[in-house]
NUNULUM-616693 format. One record per residue (C-alpha): residue in three letters; y, x, z. Coordinates in steps of 0.001 Angstrom, whole numbers, plus 500000, padded with zeros to 6 digits. Layout:
// residues N
AlaYXZ;...
// end
This chain:
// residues 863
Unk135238178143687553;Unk133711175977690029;Unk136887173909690153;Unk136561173636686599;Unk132911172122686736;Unk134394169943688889;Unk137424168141687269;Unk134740168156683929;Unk132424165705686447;Unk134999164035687887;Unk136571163016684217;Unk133292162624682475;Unk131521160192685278;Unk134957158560686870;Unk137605157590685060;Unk140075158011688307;Unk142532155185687482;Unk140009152400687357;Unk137481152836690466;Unk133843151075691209;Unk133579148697693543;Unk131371150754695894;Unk134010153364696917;Unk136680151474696744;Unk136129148293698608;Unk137298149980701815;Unk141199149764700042;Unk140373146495699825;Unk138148145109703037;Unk140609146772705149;Unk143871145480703870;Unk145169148989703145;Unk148025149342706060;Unk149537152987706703;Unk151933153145710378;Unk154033155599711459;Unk155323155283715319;Unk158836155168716074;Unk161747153793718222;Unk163088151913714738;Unk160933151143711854;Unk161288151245708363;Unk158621148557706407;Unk157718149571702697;Unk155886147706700126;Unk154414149793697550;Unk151704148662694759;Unk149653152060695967;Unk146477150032693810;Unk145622147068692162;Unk143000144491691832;Unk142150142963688353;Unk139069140489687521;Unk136508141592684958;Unk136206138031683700;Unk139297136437682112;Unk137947133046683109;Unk138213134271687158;Unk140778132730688918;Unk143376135760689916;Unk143876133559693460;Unk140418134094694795;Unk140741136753697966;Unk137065137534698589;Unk136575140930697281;Unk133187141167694523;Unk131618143195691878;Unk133529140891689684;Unk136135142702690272;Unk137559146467690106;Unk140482148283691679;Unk143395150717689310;Unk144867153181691616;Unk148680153958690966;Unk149055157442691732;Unk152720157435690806;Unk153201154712693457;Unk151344156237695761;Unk154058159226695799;Unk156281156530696901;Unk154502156374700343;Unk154788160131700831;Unk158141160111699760;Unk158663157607702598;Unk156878159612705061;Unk158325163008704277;Unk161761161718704145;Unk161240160275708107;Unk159500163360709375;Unk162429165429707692;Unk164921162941709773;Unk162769162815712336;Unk162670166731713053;Unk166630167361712629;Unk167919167206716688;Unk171653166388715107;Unk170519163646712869;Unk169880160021714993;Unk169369161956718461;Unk167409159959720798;Unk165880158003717942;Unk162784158404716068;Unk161968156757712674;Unk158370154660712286;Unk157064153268709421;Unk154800150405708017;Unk153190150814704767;Unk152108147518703447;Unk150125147665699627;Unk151354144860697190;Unk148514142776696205;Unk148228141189692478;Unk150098137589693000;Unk153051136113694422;Unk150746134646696693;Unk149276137577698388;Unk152289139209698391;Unk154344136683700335;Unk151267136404703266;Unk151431140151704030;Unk155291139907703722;Unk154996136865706719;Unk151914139144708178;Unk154654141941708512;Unk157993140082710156;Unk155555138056712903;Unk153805141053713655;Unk150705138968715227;Unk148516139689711729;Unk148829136629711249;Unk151341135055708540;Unk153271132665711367;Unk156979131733709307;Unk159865132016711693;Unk158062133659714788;Unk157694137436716255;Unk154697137441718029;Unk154668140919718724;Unk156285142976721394;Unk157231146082718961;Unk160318146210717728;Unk161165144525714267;Unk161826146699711445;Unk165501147922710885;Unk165030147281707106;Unk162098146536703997;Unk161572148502701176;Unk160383147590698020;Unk159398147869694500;Unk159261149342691845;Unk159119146417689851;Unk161812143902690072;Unk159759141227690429;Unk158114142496693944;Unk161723142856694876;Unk162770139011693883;Unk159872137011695322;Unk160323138994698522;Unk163731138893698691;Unk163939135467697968;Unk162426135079701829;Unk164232138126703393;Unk167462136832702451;Unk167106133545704464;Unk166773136103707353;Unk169712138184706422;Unk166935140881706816;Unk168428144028704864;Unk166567145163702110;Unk166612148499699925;Unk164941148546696686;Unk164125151367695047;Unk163235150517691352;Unk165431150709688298;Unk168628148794688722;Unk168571144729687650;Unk171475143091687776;Unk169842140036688798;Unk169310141690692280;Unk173077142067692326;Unk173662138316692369;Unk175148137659696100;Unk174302134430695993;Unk170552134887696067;Unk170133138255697074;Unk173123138989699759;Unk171005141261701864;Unk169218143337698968;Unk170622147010697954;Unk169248148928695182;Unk169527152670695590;Unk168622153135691755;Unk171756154059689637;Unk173259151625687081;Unk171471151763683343;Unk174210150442681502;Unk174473153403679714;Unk171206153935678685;Unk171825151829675501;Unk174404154623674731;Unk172198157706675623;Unk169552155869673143;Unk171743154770670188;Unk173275158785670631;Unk169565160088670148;Unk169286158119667025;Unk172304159171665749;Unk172378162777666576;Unk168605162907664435;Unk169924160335662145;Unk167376157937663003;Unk168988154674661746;Unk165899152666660558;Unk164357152096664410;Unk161891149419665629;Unk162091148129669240;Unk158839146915671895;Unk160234145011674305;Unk159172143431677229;Unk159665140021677357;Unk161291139368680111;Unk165450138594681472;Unk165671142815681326;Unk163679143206678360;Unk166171140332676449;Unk169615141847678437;Unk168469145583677076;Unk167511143649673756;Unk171418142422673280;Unk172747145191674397;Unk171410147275672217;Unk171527145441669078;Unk175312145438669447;Unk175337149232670245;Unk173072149714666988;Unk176090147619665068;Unk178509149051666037;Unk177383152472664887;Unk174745151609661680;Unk171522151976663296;Unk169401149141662507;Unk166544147518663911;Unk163101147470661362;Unk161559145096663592;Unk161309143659667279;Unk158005143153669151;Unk158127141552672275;Unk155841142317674710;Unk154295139461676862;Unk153981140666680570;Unk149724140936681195;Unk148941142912684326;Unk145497144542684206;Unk144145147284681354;Unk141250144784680679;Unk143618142029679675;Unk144930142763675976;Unk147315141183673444;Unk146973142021669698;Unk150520142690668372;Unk151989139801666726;Unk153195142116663508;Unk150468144537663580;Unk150482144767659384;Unk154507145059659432;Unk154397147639661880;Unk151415149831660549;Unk153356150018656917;Unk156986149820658217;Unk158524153019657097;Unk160661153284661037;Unk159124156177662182;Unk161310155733665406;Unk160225153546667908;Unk161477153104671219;Unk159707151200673590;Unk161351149995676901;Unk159315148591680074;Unk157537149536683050;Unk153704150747682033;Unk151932148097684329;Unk153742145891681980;Unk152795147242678734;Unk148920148194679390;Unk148070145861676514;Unk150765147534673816;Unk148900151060674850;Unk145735149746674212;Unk147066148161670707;Unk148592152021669703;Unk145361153399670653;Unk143664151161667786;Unk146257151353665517;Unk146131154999666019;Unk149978155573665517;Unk150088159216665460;Unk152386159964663282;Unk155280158181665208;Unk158449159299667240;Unk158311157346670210;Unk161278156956672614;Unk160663156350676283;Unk162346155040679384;Unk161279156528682345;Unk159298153703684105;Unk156143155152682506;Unk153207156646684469;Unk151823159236682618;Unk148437158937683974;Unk147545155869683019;Unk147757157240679271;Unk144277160087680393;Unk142153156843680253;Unk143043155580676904;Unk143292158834675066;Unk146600158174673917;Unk147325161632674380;Unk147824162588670960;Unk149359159434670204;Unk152099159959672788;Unk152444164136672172;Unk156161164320670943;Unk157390161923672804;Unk161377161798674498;Unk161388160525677580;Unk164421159062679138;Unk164507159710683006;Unk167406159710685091;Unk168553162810686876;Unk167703164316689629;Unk167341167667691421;Unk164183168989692435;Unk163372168578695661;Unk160923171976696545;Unk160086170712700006;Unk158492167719698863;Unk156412169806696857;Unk155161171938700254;Unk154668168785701613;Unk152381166835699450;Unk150618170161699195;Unk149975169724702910;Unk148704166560702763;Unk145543165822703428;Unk143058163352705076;Unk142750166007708248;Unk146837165765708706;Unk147234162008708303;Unk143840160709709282;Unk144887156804709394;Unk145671156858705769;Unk142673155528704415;Unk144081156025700411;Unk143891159443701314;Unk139961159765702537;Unk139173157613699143;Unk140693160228696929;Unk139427163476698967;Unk136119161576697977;Unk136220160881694976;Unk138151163811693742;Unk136355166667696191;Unk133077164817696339;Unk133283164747700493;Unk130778162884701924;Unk131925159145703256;Unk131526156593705980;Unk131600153770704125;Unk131720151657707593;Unk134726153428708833;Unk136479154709705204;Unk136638158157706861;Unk135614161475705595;Unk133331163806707358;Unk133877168254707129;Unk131444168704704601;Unk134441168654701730;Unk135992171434699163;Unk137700174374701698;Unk141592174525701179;Unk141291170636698666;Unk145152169729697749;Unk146658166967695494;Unk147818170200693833;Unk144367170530692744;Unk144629167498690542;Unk145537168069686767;Unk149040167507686302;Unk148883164495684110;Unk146449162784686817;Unk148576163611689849;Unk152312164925689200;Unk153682167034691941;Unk157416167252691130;Unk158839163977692493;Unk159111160926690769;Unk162539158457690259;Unk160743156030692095;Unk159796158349694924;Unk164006159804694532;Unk164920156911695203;Unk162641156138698210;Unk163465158862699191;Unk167769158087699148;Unk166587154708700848;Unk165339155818704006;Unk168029158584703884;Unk170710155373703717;Unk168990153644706194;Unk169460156355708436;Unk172624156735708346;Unk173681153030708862;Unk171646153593711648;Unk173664157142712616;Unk176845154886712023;Unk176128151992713924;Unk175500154368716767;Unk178661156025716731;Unk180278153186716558;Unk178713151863719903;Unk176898148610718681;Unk174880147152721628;Unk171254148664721617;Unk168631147596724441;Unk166479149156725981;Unk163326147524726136;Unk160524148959728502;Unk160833152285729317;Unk163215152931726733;Unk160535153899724128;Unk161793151665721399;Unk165552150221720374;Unk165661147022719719;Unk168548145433718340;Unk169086142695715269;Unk168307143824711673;Unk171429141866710655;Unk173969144204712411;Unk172427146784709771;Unk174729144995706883;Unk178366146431707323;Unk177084149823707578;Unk174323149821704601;Unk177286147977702576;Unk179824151130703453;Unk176922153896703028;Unk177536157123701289;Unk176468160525701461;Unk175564163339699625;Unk171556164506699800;Unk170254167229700364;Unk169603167794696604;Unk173319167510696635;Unk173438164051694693;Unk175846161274695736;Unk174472157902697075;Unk176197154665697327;Unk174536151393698270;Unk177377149013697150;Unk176851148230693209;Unk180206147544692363;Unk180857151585693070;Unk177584152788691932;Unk178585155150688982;Unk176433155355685410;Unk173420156995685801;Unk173229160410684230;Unk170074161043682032;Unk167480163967681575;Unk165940164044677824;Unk162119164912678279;Unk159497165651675918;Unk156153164924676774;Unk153523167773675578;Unk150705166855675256;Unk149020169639672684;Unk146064171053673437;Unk145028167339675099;Unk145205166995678686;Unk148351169113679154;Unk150455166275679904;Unk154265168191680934;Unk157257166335680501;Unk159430169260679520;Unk163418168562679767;Unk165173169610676717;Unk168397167977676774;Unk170884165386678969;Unk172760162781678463;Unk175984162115680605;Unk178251158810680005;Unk181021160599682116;Unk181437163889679553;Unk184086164327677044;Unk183395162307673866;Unk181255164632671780;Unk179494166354674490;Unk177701163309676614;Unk174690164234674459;Unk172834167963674988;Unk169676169154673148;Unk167921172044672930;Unk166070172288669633;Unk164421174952669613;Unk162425173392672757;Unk161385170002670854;Unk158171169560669984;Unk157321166553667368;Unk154230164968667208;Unk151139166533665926;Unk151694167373662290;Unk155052167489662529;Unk156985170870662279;Unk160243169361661439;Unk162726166709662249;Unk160929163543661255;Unk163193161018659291;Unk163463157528660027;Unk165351155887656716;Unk165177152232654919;Unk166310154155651888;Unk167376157481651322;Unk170859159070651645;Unk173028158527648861;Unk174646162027647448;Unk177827162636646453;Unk178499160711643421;Unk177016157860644373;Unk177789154894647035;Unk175660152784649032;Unk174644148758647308;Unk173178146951649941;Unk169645145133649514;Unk170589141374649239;Unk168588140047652400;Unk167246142868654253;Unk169108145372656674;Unk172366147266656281;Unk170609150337656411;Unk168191149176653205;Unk170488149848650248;Unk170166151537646540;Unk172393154094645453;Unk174693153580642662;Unk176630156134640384;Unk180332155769641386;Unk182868154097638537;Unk184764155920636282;Unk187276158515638163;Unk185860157656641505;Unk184046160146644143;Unk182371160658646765;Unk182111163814648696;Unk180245162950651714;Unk176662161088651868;Unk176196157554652578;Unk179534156172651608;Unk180065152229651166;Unk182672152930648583;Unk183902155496646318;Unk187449157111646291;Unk189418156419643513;Unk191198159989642182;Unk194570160246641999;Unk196834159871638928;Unk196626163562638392;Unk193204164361639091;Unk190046163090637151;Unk186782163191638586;Unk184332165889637952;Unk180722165184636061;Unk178730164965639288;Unk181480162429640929;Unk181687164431643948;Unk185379165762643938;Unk188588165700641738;Unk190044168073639664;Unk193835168912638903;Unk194925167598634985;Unk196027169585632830;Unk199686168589631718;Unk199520168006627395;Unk201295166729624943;Unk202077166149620657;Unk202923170018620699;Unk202793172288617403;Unk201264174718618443;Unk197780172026618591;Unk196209171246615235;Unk197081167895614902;Unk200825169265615604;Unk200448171659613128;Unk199380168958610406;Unk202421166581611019;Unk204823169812610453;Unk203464171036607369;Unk203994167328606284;Unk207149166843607442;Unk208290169936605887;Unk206561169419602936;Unk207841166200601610;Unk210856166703603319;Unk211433169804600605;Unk210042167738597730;Unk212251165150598445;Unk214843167969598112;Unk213601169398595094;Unk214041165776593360;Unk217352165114594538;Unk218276169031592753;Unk216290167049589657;Unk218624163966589781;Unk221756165971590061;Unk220886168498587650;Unk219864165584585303;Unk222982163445586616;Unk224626162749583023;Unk221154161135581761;Unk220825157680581031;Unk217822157364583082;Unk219951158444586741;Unk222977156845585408;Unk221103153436584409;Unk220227152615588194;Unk223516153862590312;Unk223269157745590770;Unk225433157423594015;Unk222261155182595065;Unk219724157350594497;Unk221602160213596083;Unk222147158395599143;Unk218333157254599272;Unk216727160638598369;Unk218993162229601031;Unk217881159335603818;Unk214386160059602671;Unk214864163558603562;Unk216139163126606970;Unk213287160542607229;Unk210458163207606563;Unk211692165500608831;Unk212454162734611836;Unk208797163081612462;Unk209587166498614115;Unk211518165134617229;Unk207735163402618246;Unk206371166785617833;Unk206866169200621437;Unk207446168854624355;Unk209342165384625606;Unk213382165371626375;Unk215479162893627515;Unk217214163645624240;Unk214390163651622082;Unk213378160293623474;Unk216430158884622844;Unk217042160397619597;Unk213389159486618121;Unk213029155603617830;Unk216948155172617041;Unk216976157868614357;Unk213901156251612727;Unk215462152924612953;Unk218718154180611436;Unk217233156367608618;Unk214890153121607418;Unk217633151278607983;Unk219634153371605546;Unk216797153525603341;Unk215992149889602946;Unk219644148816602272;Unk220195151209600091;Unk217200150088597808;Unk218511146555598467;Unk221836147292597201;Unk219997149314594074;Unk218230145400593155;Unk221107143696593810;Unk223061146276591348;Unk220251145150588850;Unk220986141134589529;Unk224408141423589119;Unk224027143489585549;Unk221739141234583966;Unk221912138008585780;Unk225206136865585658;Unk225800136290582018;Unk229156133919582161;Unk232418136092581659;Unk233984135264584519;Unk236536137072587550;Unk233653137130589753;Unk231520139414587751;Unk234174141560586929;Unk235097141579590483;Unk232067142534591745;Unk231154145351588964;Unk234868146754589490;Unk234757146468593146;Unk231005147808593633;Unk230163144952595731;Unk226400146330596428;Unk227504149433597459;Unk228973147511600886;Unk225595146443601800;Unk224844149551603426;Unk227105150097605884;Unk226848146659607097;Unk223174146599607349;Unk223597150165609292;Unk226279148481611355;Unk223813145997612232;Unk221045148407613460;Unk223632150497615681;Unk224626146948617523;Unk220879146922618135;Unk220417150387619368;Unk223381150113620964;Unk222148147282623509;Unk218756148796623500;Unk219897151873625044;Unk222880149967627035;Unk219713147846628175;Unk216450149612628511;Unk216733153254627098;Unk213600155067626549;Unk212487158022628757;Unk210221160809629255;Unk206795159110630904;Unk203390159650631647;Unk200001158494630147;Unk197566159837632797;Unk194842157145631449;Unk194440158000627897;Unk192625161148628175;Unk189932162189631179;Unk191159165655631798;Unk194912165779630980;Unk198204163912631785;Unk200379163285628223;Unk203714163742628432;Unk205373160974626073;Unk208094159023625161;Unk208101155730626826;Unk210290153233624728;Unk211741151337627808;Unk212357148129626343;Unk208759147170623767;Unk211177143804622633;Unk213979146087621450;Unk212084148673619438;Unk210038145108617956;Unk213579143781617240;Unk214012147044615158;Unk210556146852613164;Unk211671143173612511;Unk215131144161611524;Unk213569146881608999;Unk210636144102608006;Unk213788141670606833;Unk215646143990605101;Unk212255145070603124;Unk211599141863602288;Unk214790140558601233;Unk214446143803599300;Unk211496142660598010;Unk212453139908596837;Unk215396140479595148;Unk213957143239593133;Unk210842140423592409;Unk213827138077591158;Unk214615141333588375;Unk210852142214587574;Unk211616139827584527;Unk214460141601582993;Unk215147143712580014;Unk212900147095580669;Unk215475149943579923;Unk215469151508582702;Unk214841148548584785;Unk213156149899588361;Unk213128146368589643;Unk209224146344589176;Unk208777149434591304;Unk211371148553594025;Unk209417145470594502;Unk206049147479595013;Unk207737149761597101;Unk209135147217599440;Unk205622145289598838;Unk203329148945599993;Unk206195149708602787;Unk205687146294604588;Unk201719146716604371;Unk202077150130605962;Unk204044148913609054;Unk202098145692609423;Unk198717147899609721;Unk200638150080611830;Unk200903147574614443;Unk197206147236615774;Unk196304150132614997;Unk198824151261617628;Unk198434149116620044;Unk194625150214619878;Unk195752154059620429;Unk197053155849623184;Unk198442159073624031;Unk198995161755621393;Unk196948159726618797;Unk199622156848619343;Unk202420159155619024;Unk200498160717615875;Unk199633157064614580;Unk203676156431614783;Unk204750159766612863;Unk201509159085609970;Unk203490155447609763;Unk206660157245609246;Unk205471159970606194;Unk203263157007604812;Unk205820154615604291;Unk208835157465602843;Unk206113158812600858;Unk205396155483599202;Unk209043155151598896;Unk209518158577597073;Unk206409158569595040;Unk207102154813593981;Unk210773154289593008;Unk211488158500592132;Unk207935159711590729;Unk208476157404587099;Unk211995158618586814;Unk210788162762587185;Unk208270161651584677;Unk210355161519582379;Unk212991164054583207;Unk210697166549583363;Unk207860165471581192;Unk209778163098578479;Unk213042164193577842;Unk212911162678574357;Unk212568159003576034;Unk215515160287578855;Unk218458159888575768;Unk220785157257573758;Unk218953157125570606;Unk215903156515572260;Unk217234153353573861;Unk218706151855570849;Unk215431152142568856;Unk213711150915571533;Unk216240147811572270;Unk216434147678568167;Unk212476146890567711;Unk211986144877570575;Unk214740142229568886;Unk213149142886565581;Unk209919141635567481;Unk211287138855568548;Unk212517137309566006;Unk209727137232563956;
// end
């Protein structure tokens, strides 16, 4: 309880990160320097605090320490320095490991500015305290090697210097491959692994949630614009796209803040996704920005160069609850954990950072003068007192990879041993000294495994892709602050297992209980495809209903599948369905019609012809050529009932047989009515007594016309079929649902030759039998084989378009109502007068009839 009280003060009255000047002026006033002794020593620079002006308008240069001024302590960075020390004491206490050696250190803080940076740098490699370029002032031994980072821009400036030195140096922030530039940086090493495949762990994230509508903060710097590339082209490649980029202008210092450029785009973009890549320091302005904006109700996707206790000041909490982290993995390392729990102002009294937190955090009373602590303090105080998301026990990359350096540097050392380079003793042989230089070969060739049992190479070109822990940072109720791993992500794995999540571990940001969504548009169903937006993002599209007989069974699709010939799409578009196989059969209604008419005028047409030769001694049959009318009434027979091989199922035979029969039956039919009016020319036309008359009444000269004609129309079928027969086809267009088994005529010119052949001989017909409308009456049929030949032409000329217009079974049907129509017409016209009469006016079908008749209409004339 008391504790509680405590931690309650402490928050309410200090805010921790950001200090007053009173307490901590001693960081400042006494150059915060931490030494271990040793017979080789290992230098590290760590940013363990920072100091920011109040005032915008105050020049960052000025040294002299004021109440303008406060001081951010970097807890996370700090960890770094006991990293450093707990790794060399570990070393340090193994009798197998460097015998006869023991590892110092020099801490050295980073100051804000190149400037100050670069003095304690020179401060360091003279050794005098003074910055003296190119002299060692000092008798103690120079160190073996520098650490440094964790930004990449500590490790530039100062290896800019250490580099004209050949001075080895090990840094132990995320990689940059601008450190791995020999040319500039020849001595430098970074123990970090390689984050090339980052862009791959984060572009897998988005895809395995199906966040494709993203937005990106940036840093804006040369690793803020590589990562920028790199992951556009990822996002590409696999159709994630990129709502919009902010990048984020480097301002050190949480009283120095940006607005964001977009702040209206981003508030009402619909990307709930946003990943945000750069170093915390870096971004203090974009956290104060999300505070305002109070984005709550956004994923946010992390790398893991963020300090999660610089988000208790802001009370971004909330804001941040939800989040996935991206770290890189590592084991635990449980010692570490013993040993910052033993760490203390009492154990490592020179460490002034230490007396400055004991005081602030334990309320011990303090010597201002000296920066120490006196007893009066908590009984048993820890850093494992501190709230988790204030001080994090579990060690950080940053401190990993301090760790790994001194580690490496130890074992160049071990090597360069063993291998007998020169060492000299100085003194009493309490320190080694030998030339930093002699270092490279070894550090170049290092690799081991730790004792977390992780591999580490210094050489970059056989550094392997880091391997990623997923975290999720909790944050609900506020002040938890756990970073909870609940997945990984390994470049190396089979493809389809480098990504690993555990769901049911996830938790989303407050408000959220399920997956959140992160769309331009939403997903097309089946049925429909995917029209892009003219001028916005390929993942901004409206979803259009698939064309006729196309699907699409999956969501999302940039184009519909097209069914095949013998499927047909279903209502909703989503998947085909087998035809059904149809055709002109009898048993269908429209089958059934085109039988009954067949058979129907196919027996009347029989019934006449047993009229005509029952009545075949008449004048009225014997007036116009009996043998004629036999032959046509018979042809019109076989015409009525040629309708029946379009009716059932398709044959080769039947295909054959159907447009040749009906071009031979008309055939037959249309001579033989032209032979009938040419039989009426010849009786009343030629008047002169002559041979040829005679001739051609004795040798029945009309009655040749048919057989030539027909002779005619078999050449013609016979090269149609020698040429282009017909066969049995398929019309899987005409209806939706089936496939229509039909006739296909082969060769469209021949069976047009044929309805042109048959057009000719009607109208030759036609007009022959107009030439004889004008003669004597008696029995003259001239008039009606005119009209016949007149109505059969009109059928067949409609018949065209309207076939032509048809398909299927109503084309075959359109063909077969052509053929009825037109022998109908023929029947009714030329045979219906004549049956008239036989049946109905016998007294007009008879001799004296005719000679009354013939006897008035002279009388009539002459008067």
């Amino acid at each position: 309880m008391l504790f509680s009280w405590i931690f309650i003060s402490i928050f309410l009255q200090i805010p921790i990160l950001v200090c007053s000047y009173s307490i901590i002026e001693c960081l400042v006033r006494m150059n915060y320097r931490l030494t271990g002794k040793g017979n080789v020593m290992i230098t590290g620079f760590f940013p363990a605090f920072a100091i920011y002006p109040l005032n915008r308008t105050i020049d960052w240069r000025m040294t002299k320490f004021n109440r303008d001024f406060t001081v951010e302590l970097k807890f996370r960075n700090y960890q770094c320095i006991l990293a450093m020390m707990f790794a060399i004491e570990e070393i340090n206490s193994n009798p197998y490991f460097l015998p006869n050696i023991t590892l110092g250190f020099e801490v050295q803080n980073v100051p804000e500015g190149q400037r100050s940076t670069m003095h304690n740098l020179f401060v360091s490699l003279s050794g005098s305290g003074y910055a003296i370029s190119n002299y060692r002032c000092a008798r103690e031994i120079m160190s073996a090697a520098v650490l440094t980072g964790p930004s990449w821009a500590i490790s530039e400036y100062i290896g800019t210097l250490l580099d004209l030195y050949k001075f080895p140096q090990l840094t132990f922030g995320p990689f940059d491959t601008t450190l791995s530039e020999q040319g500039r940086f020849s001595s430098l090493y970074q123990v970090a692994h390689k984050d090339t495949s980052l862009k791959l762990g984060l572009v897998s994230l988005m895809l395995h949630f199906h966040w494709i509508w993203v937005g990106l903060f940036i840093i804006d710097d040369h690793k803020g614009a590589q990562i920028l590339s790199d992951l556009r082209n990822e996002m590409e490649k696999n159709g994630v796209c990129i709502a919009f980029v902010e990048m984020i202008l480097v301002i050190r210092g949480s009283s120095l803040t940006t607005p964001l450029k977009n702040q209206v785009q981003i508030l009402e973009s619909s990307a709930n996704v946003i990943i945000i890549y750069g170093d915390t320091d870096s971004l203090l302005s974009l956290i104060v920005n999300i505070k305002q904006m109070l984005l709550t109700w956004k994923v946010w996707v992390l790398t893991s160069h963020w300090d999660d206790s610089k988000f208790f000041n802001y009370f971004l909490l909330d804001s941040l609850h939800g989040a996935l982290v991206f770290s890189h993995h590592k084991e635990d390392m449980i010692n570490f954990t013993d040993f910052i729990q033993t760490a203390s102002p009492f154990k490592y009294p020179q460490d002034t950072y230490l007396h400055v937190l004991w005081h602030l955090i334990f309320n011990c009373s303090f010597l201002r003068k000296d920066c120490k602590i006196v007893d009066n303090c908590l009984p048993n105080a820890s850093l494992e007192l501190l709230p988790h998301n204030i001080f994090d026990m579990a060690m950080s990359e940053e401190s990993y990879n301090v760790y790994n350096a001194v580690y490496a540097v130890a074992h160049s050392l071990h090597e360069m041993m063993l291998n007998q380079i020169q060492f000299q003793t100085h003194g009493k042989g309490k320190e080694m000294v030998f030339f930093p230089w002699q270092l490279h070969p070894f550090l170049k060739n290092t690799q081991f495994i730790n004792h977390a049992g992780d591999p580490v190479v210094l050489d970059w070109k056989r550094k392997s892709h880091a391997e990623y822990d997923i975290l999720n940072f909790w944050n609900f109720p506020e002040g938890l602050g756990l970073n909870v791993k609940v997945g990984t992500f390994s470049p190396n794995a089979p493809e389809g297992q480098k990504l690993s999540l555990s769901y049911h571990m996830i938790q989303w940001a407050t408000g959220i209980t399920e997956t959140p969504q992160s769309l331009c548009s939403e997903s097309c169903d089946p049925g429909f495809r995917k029209t892009h937006q003219e001028g916005k993002a390929a993942c901004c599209f409206d979803c259009t209903p698939c064309p006729e007989n196309e699907i699409s069974n999956e969501t999302d699709v940039d184009q519909c599948v097209k069914c095949p010939e013998t499927h047909y799409a279903n209502t909703k578009k989503s998947y085909c369905l087998q035809k059904r196989v149809t055709f002109l059969a009898y048993d269908d209604p429209l089958g059934k019609t085109l039988t009954f008419m067949s058979l129907g005028f196919s027996s009347l047409t029989v019934v006449v012809l047993g009229v005509f030769l029952k009545h075949s001694d008449t004048p009225i049959v014997k007036a116009n050529n009996r043998h004629l009318s036999y032959i046509l009434l018979i042809t019109l027979t076989l015409c009525f009932l040629c309708p029946l091989l379009y009716i059932g199922h398709p044959s080769t035979v039947t295909c054959i047989l159907q447009q040749n029969t009906f071009g031979l039956l008309f055939t037959v039919a249309l001579s033989t009515v032209m032979a009938k009016t040419l039989t009426v020319l010849i009786a009343f036309k030629i008047t002169t007594p002559g041979r040829m008359r005679r001739w051609l009444l004795i040798a029945r000269a009309p009655n040749f016309i048919i057989p030539i004609c027909t002779l005619l129309q078999v050449v013609l079928s016979g090269i149609w079929l020698a040429t282009s027969p017909p066969f049995i086809d398929k019309d899987v267009h005409s209806e939706h649902a089936h496939i229509i088994i039909i006739c296909n005529k082969g060769s469209a010119v021949a069976f047009y030759c044929i309805l042109g052949y048959l057009g000719i001989l009607a109208l030759g017909s036609y007009l022959m039998a107009f030439l004889s409308m004008n003669l004597p009456e008696t029995f003259n049929e001239a008039k009606f084989l005119a009209f016949s030949m007149l109505v059969f032409c009109s059928v067949w000329v409609s018949f065209l378009p309207v076939y032509h217009s048809t398909k299927g079974k109503v084309m075959v049907a359109m063909e077969v109502l052509s053929i009825l129509a037109s022998s109908t017409l023929l029947l009714g016209i030329i045979f219906a007068p004549k049956c008239y009469i036989i049946l109905l006016r016998p007294e007009r079908n008879s001799l004296h009839h005719i000679r009354e008749k013939t006897y008035a209409r002279r009388k009539y004339l002459t008067t």
